[in-house]
C-alpha positions in Angstrom: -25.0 -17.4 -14.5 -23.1 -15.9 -11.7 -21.6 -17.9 -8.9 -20.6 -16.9 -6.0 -17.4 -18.3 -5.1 -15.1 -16.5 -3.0 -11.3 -16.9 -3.2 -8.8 -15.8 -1.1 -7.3 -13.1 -2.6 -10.5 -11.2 -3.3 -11.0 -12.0 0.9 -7.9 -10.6 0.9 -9.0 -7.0 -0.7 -11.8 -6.2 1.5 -12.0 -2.9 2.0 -11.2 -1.9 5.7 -11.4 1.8 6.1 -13.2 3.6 8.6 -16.3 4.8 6.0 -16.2 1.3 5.4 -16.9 -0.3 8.8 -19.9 2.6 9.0 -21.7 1.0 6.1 -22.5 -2.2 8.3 -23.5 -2.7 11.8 -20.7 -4.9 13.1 -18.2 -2.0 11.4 -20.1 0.5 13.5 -19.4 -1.2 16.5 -16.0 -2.0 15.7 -15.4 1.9 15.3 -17.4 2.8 18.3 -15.3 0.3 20.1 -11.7 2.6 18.8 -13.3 5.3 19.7 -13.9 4.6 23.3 -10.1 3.5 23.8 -8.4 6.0 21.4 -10.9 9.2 21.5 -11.8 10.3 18.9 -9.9 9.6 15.7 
């Protein structure tokens, strides 16, 4: 049996690249947000 436990340094290692942030909707907004203030990047 699994359990799903999550410790800090696995919170630690999420991934935070910007293919990343695509995968999920808050991400998308986050890079939609960087692009508006930086161009595009």
């Amino acid at each position: 049996m699994k359990i799903n436990i999550r410790n800090s340094s696995s919170k630690k290692a999420k991934k935070t690249g910007y293919r990343t942030r695509q995968r999920s909707a808050g991400g998308r907004k986050v890079n939609r947000r960087q692009r508006a203030r930086h161009g595009s990047f």
